[in-house]
C-alpha positions as CSV (number, residue, x, y, z in Angstrom):
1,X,0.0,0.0,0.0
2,X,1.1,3.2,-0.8
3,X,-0.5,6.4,1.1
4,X,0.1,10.2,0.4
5,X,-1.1,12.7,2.9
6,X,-1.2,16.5,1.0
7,X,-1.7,19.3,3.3
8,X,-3.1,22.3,1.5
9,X,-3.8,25.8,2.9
10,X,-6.9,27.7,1.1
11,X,-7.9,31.2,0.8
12,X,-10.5,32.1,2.7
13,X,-12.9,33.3,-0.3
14,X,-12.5,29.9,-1.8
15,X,-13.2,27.7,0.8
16,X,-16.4,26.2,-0.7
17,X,-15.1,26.1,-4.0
18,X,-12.5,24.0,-3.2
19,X,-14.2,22.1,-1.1
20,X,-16.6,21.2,-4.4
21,X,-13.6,20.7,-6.6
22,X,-11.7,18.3,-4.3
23,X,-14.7,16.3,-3.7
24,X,-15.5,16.0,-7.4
25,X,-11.8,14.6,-8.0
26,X,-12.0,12.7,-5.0
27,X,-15.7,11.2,-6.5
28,X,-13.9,10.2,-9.8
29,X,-10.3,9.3,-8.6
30,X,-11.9,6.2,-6.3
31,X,-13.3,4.7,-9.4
32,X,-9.8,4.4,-10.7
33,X,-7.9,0.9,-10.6
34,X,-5.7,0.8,-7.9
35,X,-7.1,3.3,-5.6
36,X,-8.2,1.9,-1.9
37,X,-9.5,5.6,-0.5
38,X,-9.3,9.1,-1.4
39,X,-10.6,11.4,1.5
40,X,-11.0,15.4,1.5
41,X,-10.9,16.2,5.2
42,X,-11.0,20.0,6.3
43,X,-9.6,20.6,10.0
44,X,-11.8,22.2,12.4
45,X,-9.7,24.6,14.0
46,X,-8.8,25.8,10.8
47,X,-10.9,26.0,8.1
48,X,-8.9,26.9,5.6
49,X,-6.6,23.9,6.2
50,X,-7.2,20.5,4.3
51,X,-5.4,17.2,4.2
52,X,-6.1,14.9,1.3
53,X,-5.6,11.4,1.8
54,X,-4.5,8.8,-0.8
55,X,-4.4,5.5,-0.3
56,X,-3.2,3.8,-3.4
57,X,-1.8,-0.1,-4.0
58,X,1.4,0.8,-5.6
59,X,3.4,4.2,-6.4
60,X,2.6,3.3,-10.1
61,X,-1.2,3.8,-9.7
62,X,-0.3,7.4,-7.9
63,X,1.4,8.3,-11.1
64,X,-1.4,6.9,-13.4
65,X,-3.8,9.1,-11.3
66,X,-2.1,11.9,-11.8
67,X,-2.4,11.4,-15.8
68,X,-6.1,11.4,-15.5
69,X,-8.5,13.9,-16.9
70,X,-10.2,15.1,-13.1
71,X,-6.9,15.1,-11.4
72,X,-5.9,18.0,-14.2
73,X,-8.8,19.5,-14.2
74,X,-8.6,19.8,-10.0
75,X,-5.4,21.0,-10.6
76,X,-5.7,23.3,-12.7
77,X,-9.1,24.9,-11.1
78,X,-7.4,25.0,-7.4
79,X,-4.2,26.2,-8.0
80,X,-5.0,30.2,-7.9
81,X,-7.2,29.0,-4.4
82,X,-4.3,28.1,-2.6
């Protein structure tokens, strides 16, 4: 097993909409082969901290993920939110 913990800090004004983006990707990229869990948690002392957790069977699948169409997409739509 192969697990990836991404800590991301958002702006304020776009809590919600990266809250809507992650759990889109997060919908999508647990459909994929050799993905066990893909969580979106937001911490409660700080709202505008998130951790991402990925739990994938092998490195490989990580990198396959990341050559998917909704992983890009997330990307690309989050990047100015953080």
């Amino acid at each position: 097993m192969y697990i990836v913990l991404v800590h991301i800090k958002v702006k304020n004004e776009y809590i919600e909409s990266f809250i809507q983006a992650s759990l889109q990707n997060a919908k999508h990229s647990i459909q994929e082969p050799g993905i066990e869990r893909f969580d979106v948690i937001q911490e409660t002392e700080d709202s505008t901290r998130f951790i991402l957790i990925e739990v994938y069977q092998t490195p490989d699948d990580q990198l396959r993920h990341r050559e998917t169409k909704h992983y890009q997409f997330w990307r690309d739509i989050v990047a100015d939110m953080m």
